[in-house]
N, C-alpha and C positions, 0 to 999 in steps of 0.2 A: 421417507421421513417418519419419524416416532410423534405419536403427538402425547404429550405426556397431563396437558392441562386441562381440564374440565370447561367445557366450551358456556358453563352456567356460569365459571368465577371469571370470564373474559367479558359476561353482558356489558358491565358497566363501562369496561376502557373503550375509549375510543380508538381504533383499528391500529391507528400509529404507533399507537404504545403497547401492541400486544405483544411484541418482540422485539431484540433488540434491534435486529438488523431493519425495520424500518425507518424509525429515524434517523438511524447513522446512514443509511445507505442514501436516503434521498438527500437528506442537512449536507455531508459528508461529498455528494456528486455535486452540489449547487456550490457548494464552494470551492470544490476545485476549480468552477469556471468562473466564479466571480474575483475569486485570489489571481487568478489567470490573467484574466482580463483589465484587473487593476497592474497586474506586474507591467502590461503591456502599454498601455493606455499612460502611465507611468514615464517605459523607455521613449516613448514620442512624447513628452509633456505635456502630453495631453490635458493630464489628470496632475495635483501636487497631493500627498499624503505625507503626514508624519507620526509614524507609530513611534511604538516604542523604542526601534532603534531606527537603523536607519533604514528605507528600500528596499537593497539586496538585504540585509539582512533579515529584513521584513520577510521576503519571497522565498530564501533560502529556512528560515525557518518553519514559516507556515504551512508550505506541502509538505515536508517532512513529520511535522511537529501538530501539525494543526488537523488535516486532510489526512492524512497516514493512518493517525490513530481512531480518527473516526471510522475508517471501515473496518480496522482492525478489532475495535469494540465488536460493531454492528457483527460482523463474522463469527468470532470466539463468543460473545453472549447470547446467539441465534442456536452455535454448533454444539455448545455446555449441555443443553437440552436434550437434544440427539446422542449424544455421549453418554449423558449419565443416566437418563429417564429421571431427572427431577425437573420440575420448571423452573427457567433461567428468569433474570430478573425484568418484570415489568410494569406496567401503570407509574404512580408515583414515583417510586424509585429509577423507573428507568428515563422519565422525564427530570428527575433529579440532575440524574449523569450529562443528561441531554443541555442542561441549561447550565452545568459547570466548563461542558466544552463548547458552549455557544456566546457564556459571555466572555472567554480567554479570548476567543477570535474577535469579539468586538473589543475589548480594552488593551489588544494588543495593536491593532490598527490604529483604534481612536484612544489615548491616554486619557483621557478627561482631566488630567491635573492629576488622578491617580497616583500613588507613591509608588515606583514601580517594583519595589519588594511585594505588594498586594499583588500584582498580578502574575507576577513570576511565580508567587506560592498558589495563586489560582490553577495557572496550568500547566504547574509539576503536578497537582494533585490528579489532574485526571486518569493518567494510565496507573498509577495504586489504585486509585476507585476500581477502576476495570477489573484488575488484578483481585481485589475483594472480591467482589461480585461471582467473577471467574470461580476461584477457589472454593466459594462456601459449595455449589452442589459437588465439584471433584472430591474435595473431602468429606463430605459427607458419605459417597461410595466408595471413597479409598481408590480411584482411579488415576495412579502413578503414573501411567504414560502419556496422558495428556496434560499433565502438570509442568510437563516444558516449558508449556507456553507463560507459567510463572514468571522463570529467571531471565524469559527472553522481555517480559513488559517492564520488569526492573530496570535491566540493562537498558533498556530503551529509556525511562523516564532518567536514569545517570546523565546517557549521552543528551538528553533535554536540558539537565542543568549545567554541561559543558558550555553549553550554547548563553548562557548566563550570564556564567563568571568574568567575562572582561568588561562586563556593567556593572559587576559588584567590584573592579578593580583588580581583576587577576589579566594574564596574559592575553594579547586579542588571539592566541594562537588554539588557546582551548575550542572557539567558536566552529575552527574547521573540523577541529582532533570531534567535536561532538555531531557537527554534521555529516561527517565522512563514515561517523562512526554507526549513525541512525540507517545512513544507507546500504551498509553491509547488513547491520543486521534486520533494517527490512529484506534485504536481498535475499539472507538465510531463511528467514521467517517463508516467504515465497517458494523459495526452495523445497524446504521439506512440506508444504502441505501441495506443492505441483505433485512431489514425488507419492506425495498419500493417494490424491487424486485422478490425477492426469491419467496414468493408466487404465483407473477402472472406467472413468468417464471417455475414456476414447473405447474400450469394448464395450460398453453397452451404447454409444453412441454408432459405433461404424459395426456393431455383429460379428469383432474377431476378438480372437482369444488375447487375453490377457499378459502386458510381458511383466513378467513376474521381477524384482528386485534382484539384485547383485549385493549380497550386502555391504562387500568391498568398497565398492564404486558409493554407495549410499555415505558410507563412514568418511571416505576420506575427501568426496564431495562437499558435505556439511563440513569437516573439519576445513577443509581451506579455506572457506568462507568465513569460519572463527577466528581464524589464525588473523585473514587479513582485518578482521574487525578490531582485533587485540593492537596489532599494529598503528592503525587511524585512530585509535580511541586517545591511542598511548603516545600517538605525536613521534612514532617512530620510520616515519616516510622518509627519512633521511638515506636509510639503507635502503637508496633506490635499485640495487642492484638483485638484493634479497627480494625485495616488493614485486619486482619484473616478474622475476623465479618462478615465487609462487603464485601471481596473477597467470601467468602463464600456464603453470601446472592446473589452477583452478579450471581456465577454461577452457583446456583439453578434458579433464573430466567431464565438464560438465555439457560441453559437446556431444560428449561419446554420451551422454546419460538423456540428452534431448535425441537424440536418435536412435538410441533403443527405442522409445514411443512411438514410434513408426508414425510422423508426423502426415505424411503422405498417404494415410488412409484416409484423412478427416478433412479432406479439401471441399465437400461436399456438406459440412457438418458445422455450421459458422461457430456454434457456444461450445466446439471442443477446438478447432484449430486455430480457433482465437488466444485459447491455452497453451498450445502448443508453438505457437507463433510467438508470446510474450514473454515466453520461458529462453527461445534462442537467444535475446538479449540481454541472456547471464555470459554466456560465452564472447557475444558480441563485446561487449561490457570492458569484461575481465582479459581481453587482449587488445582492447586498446588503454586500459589503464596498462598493461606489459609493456605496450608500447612506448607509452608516455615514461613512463621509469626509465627508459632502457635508450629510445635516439629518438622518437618524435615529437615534432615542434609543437603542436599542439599540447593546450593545458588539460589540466587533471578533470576540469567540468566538463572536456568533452565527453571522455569516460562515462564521467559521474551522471551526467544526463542519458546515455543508453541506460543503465542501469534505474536512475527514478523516473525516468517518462516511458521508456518501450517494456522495461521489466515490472516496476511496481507497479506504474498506473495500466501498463496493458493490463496488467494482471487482477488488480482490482476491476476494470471496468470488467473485465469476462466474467471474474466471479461475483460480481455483484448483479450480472444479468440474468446466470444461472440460479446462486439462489435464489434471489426474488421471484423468480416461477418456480421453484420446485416448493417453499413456502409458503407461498400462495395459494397453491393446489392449480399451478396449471401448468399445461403442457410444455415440456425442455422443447418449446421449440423457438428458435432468434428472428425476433422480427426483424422485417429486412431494414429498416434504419439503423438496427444495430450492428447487421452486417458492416454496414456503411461504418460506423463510430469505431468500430475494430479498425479496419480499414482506415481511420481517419486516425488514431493513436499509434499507430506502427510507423504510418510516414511521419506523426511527427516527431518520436522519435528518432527514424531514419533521418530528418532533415536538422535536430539538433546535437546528433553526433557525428556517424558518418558525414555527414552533410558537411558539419560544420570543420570537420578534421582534414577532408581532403578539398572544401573551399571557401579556405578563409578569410578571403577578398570579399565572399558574401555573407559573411559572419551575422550582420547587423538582421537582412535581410531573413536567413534564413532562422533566427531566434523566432521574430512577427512571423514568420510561416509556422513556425511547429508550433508557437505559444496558440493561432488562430486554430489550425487543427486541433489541439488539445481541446480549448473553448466547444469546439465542435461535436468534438466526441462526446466531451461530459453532458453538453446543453443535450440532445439527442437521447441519454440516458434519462434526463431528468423529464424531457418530454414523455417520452412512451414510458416511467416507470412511475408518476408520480401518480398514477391511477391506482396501478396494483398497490403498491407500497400507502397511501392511504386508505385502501379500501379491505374489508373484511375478505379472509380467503373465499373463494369462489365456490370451493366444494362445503362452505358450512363447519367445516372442521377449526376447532381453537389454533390461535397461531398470527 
């Protein structure tokens, strides 16, 4: 890691705010298991809530929309630094950000009478915030190739306002076309920064040589994943038969592209095959949405759940355990309760897809199993990480 900031002009913040992947990573984990455990607490009536829409909408929104973009912040304004050698945004400003996506998650639960055009422009505004922030050190170096991640936070806050429009009186049909649409292209997003990473961190991780890119397999990888984005965004699920197709084709690539990484070196290795293990559930994903188009009785959320519980959230919890130690200044090594938390995101996962596609007699049951799992993994991260993530790096170094 580059340390680019002058550890004199970090005296005054307090540790949280010296980066961004602090707050987002801790705020960001603590809600995925309190949104969890509300969604849950919720299906047994436990609990009564009335956000701003309804429940599911509440649920389906919020880890998408809510929880997503949080580590997505925390990630891309931590890695801007590293990228460009300018320093990414912190102190004020980055507690700014922090309290634009902390009261949407409150006024989106709780309305308070709120007119709910104020809150919906609340938290559309957050991913352009990012987006700003993002941008100023990229163009200041003129560094083109990481400016991807521009059009993918746009495209993302669009599909946010899909999710909108049938409370402003447009179709309820936009709400899926924008959900459906957030999860592809978190899927993409996941995708090429595995394809950045996953290789070099499984050879320095397991001491073998490196498998180098295909650029073939990389191109037409990411593009099927755009294609089916363009489709869900656009409410063009109807051509179930095309959808199949290329779900199909998707996740034969992306199969052949998790097994080049030679997954089976890093069994030994928890904060690399944690990666490699949440990347299989692009494939897993993307043939059982083939499936679902094509003759299986099972609905579209069975899909949809491999893909945002075993592929995005595995994928955040891994990397958010890796860099919070490498930012830190301490050792890539996975304490073993995170072993465990890997381990506890995968089966639930496992338990709300497969699970739920070939038993769905125990439909009910196994949702309360994957949603407690989930609670589990996240609670586990916010225990062993809220030490690092509020405390000053360990080696002394700014950051």
């Amino acid at each position: 890691m580059i340390n680019v900031s002058k550890l004199s002009d970090e005296q005054n913040l307090i540790p949280i705010l010296r980066l961004g992947f602090r707050p987002f990573f801790l705020m960001g984990a603590l809600f995925a298991f309190l949104a969890m455990a509300i969604w849950i607490l919720s299906l047994n009536n436990t609990i009564s809530v009335k956000p701003l829409n309804d429940v599911l909408w509440w649920h389906s929104h919020e880890m998408l929309f809510g929880f997503v973009p949080a580590i997505i912040a925390g990630f891309l304004l931590t890695a801007v630094q590293t990228w460009t050698g300018v320093p990414s945004v912190k102190g004020n400003r980055l507690l700014f950000l922090v309290l634009v996506w902390t009261l949407a998650r409150i006024f989106i639960l709780f309305p308070a009478g709120l007119p709910p055009w104020w809150i919906i422009a609340l938290d559309l505004a957050f991913l352009p915030l990012v987006g700003v922030f993002l941008a100023i050190p990229l163009i200041k170096v003129n560094q083109t190739r990481n400016m991807v991640f521009l059009p993918i936070l746009c495209l993302m806050s669009l599909a946010n306002l899909l999710t909108y429009l049938p409370q402003l009186g447009f179709d309820s049909a936009f709400n899926a076309q924008g959900l459906y649409g957030m999860t592809m292209l978190t899927t993409a997003l996941v995708a090429l920064l595995g394809g950045r990473v996953i290789p070099m961190f499984t050879a320095n991780g397991t001491n073998t040589p490196k498998v180098l890119p295909k650029a073939w397999l990389e191109i037409t990888s990411m593009a099927s994943l755009f294609i089916l984005f363009i489709f869900f965004a656009a409410g063009l699920t109807r051509f179930s038969s095309l959808m199949a197709a290329v779900c199909a084709l998707s996740a034969c690539l992306h199969f052949y592209r998790c097994l080049r990484w030679r997954p089976w070196v890093t069994l030994t290795t928890p904060l690399v095959w944690s990666l490699h293990f949440t990347m299989m559930f692009i494939p897993i994903g993307l043939g059982l949405m083939a499936a679902h188009f094509w003759f299986a009785p099972f609905n579209l959320s069975v899909a949809i759940h491999s893909l945002t519980v075993g592929t995005i959230g595995g994928m955040i919890l891994a990397m958010m355990s890796r860099v919070s130690l490498g930012h830190s200044g301490r050792p890539l090594k996975a304490h073993p309760v995170m072993s465990m938390a890997f381990i506890f995101i995968i089966c639930a996962a496992l338990a709300r897809s497969i699970g739920v596609a070939f038993l769905p007699q125990n439909m009910v049951q196994l949702w309360g199993l994957s949603g407690i799992l989930w609670c589990a993994a996240f609670a586990c991260f916010v225990i062993i990480y809220f030490r690092i993530l509020s405390r000053a790096r360990v080696d002394g170094k700014p950051g």
